[in-house]
Structure formats: structure tokens, C-alpha cells
C-alpha positions in Angstrom: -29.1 4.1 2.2 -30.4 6.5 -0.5 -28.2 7.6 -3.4 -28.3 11.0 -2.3 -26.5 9.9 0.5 -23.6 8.2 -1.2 -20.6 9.7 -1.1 -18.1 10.3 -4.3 -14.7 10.2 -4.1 -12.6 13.3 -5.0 -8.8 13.5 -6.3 -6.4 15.8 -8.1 -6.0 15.5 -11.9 -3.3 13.1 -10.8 -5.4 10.8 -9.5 -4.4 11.3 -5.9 -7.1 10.9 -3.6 -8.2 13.8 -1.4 -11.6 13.2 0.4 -15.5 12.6 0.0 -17.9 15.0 -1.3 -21.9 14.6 -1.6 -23.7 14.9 -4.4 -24.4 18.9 -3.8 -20.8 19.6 -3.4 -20.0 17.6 -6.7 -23.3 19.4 -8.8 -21.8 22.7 -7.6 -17.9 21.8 -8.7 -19.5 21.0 -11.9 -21.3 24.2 -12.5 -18.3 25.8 -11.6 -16.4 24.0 -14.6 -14.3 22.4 -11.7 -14.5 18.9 -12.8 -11.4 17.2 -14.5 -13.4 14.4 -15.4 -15.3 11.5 -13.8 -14.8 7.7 -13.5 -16.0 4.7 -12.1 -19.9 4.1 -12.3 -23.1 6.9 -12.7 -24.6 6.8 -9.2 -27.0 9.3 -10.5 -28.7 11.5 -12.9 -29.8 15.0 -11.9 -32.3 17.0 -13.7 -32.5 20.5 -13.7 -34.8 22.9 -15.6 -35.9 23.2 -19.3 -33.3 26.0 -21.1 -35.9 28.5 -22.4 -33.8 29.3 -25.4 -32.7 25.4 -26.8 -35.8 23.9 -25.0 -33.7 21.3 -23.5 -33.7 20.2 -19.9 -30.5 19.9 -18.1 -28.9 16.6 -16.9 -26.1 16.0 -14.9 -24.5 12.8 -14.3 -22.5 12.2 -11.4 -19.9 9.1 -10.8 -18.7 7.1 -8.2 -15.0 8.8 -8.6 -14.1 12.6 -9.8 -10.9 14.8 -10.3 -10.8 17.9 -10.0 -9.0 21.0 -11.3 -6.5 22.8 -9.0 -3.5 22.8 -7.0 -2.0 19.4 -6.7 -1.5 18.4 -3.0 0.4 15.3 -3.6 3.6 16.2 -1.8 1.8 17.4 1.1 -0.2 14.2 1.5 2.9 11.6 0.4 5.2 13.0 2.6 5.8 13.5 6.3 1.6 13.1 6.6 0.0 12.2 9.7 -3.8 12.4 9.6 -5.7 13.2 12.4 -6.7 10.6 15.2 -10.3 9.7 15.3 -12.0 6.7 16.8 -14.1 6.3 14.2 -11.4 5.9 12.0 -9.3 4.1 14.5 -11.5 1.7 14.8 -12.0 1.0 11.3 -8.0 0.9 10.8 -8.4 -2.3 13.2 -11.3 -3.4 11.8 -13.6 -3.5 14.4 -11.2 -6.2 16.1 -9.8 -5.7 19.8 -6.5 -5.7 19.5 -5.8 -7.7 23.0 -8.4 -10.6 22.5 -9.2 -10.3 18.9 -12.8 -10.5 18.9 -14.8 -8.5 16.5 -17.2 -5.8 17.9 -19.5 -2.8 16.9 -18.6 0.6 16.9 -20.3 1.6 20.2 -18.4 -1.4 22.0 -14.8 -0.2 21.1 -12.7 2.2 22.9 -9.0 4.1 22.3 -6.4 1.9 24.3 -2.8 3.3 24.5 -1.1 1.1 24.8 2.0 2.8 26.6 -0.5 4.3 29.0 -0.3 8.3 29.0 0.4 8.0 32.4 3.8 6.0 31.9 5.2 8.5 29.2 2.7 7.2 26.2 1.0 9.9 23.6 -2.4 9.9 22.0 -1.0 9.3 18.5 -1.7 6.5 16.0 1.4 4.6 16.9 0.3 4.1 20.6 -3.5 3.4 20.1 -5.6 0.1 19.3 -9.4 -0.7 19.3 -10.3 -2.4 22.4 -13.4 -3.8 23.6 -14.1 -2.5 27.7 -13.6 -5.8 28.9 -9.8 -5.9 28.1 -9.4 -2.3 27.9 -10.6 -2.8 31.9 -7.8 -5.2 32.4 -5.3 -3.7 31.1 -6.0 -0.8 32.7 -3.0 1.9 33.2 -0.5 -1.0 32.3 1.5 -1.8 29.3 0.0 -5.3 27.6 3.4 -7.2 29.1 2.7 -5.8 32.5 -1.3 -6.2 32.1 -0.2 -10.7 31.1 -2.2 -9.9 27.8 -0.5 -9.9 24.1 -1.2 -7.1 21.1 -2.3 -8.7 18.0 -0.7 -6.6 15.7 1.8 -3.2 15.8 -0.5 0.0 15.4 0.3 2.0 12.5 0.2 5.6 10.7 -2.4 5.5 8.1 -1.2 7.4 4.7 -3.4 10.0 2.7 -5.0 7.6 0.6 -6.0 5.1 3.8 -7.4 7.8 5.8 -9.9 8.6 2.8 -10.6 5.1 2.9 -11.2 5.3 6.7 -13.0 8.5 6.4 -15.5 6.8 4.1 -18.5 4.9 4.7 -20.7 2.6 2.3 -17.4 2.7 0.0 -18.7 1.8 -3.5 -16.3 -1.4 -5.1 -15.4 0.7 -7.8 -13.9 3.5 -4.9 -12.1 0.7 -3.1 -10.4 -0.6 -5.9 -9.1 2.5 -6.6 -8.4 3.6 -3.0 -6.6 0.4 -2.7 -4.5 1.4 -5.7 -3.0 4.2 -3.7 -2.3 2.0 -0.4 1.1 0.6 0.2 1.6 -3.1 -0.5 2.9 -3.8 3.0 -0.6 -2.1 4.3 -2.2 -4.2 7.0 -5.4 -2.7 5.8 -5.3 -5.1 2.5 -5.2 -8.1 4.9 -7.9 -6.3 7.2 -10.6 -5.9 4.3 -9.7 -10.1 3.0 -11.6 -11.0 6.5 -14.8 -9.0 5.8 
């Protein structure tokens, strides 16, 4: 992966994470003064043009980690919020494990189980799906996991703000997941989730 393609992780001036930006997004919040300040490690220097007047050429630096000024969404991201269901990011919540036989798989290999089936009553939210690999997805088919003779490994959960940036990511510098993890709740099954990789 080139460093052009690394993502940096945004917040508020509270420190409140809100997303990813690229490196373009980031150069233009800095020429718009929109930058708060900057933490965690340079990922790179840009160089622009030579200032005709002073002679010197322009550098910016960008960091792992920035805040930025504006309105401070941190009541609309604490409270009430439900992020919206992906599979990528489903998938990633469970860590790439099945949730029925606990085997680890790629991407590609997973699919959304519900597991209330939508056809008994169950919805499409994050509280009624796991990662699945086909073979047990198959078997379980339009049963619940008692009815199907199989067991769920653990209870599927809403991600908050802060662990659906962290889901949303990918190559997540050290730096960004020490401070993502910051804003996780200590009961997050997440923190277990990222001791086995």
C-alpha cells in the first residue's frame, strides 16, 4: 500500500472521532485553515510550489490523526446512534470468524446470517446478524441456531461511533488504534476480537 493511500483519521476538537479522510481531503482542510491540530505520526510530507515573493517552497505535513474545527457532533454520535449495516463492516465486527462454527475466513467467504430468520419475524439490524461462512449459513438455513442443532458463539452487538470508524477503516495505523480504542467501551467485544489477531 502506498502512503497516498493511507487513510487519516478525523475528530472534533474534542477528540471525538468522526471518520477517515485521504490525504487530498486533509491538504484541502488545511488550506482552508480547518485544521485544529494534528497528532500521532507524519505519514507524509507534501511539497507544493516555490512562493515567488519569500522564495520558499511550501511543505505540508500530514499526521496519522487530525481535529478539526467545527460543530461538535458528540451528542449525536454518543447517544441513541446506530450506524449503518454493512457487511464489510459486519464482518470485521466478528472478525472474520463464523459465528456458528468459529472458523476464521476471508472476506469473500462470509455472508449476513440473521439469525432470527426474516422470515420468522427477524430484522436486518446489527442485533440479529453474524458473519457466517456458506457452509453453516446453508445449514441453518431459514431456522433459528436452536432449531437449526447449531450454537452462536457470541451475542451480536451495536457498534458505537467510535467502533464503526474503527470498522470503516482499513490498514489502521497503531497509533489510530490506540486512539480509536480509547473511545471504545471497556465491555467492547471488539478489544477481545483484535487480542486474537
Amino acid at each position: 500500500m502506498s502512503e497516498l493511500d493511507q487513510l487519516i483519521l478525523r475528530t472534533d476538537l474534542a477528540g471525538m472521532p468522526l471518520g477517515w479522510a485521504d490525504y487530498r481531503d486533509v491538504l484541502r482542510l488545511h488550506v482552508l485553515g480547518q485544521i485544529a491540530y494534528q497528532c500521532g505520526s507524519t505519514i507524509m510530507t507534501l511539497r507544493g510550489g516555490i512562493n515567488a515573493r519569500t522564495h520558499k517552497q511550501s511543505v505540508v505535513e500530514i499526521n496519522s490523526i487530525i481535529a478539526t474545527f467545527g460543530d461538535c457532533h458528540t451528542s449525536r454520535l454518543t447517544s441513541g446512534y446506530t450506524p449503518p449495516l454493512n457487511n464489510p463492516a459486519l464482518f470485521r465486527r466478528d472478525a472474520h470468524i463464523c459465528m456458528y462454527c468459529g472458523e476464521a475466513f476471508a472476506e469473500q467467504l462470509l455472508s449476513r446470517d440473521h439469525v432470527t430468520p426474516m422470515c420468522k419475524g427477524g430484522t436486518d439490524s446489527w442485533t440479529n446478524v453474524v458473519a457466517s461462512c456458506f457452509h453453516c449459513n446453508n445449514k441453518k438455513a431459514g431456522r433459528t441456531p436452536e432449531d437449526a442443532g447449531i450454537s452462536l458463539l457470541a451475542i451480536p452487538f451495536v457498534p458505537t461511533h467510535a467502533e464503526y470508524v474503527y470498522l470503516q477503516g482499513r490498514n489502521v495505523l497503531a497509533d489510530q488504534m490506540e486512539f480509536l480504542r480509547a473511545h471504545f467501551p471497556r465491555t467492547s467485544p471488539i478489544h477481545q476480537r483484535l487480542e486474537l489477531n
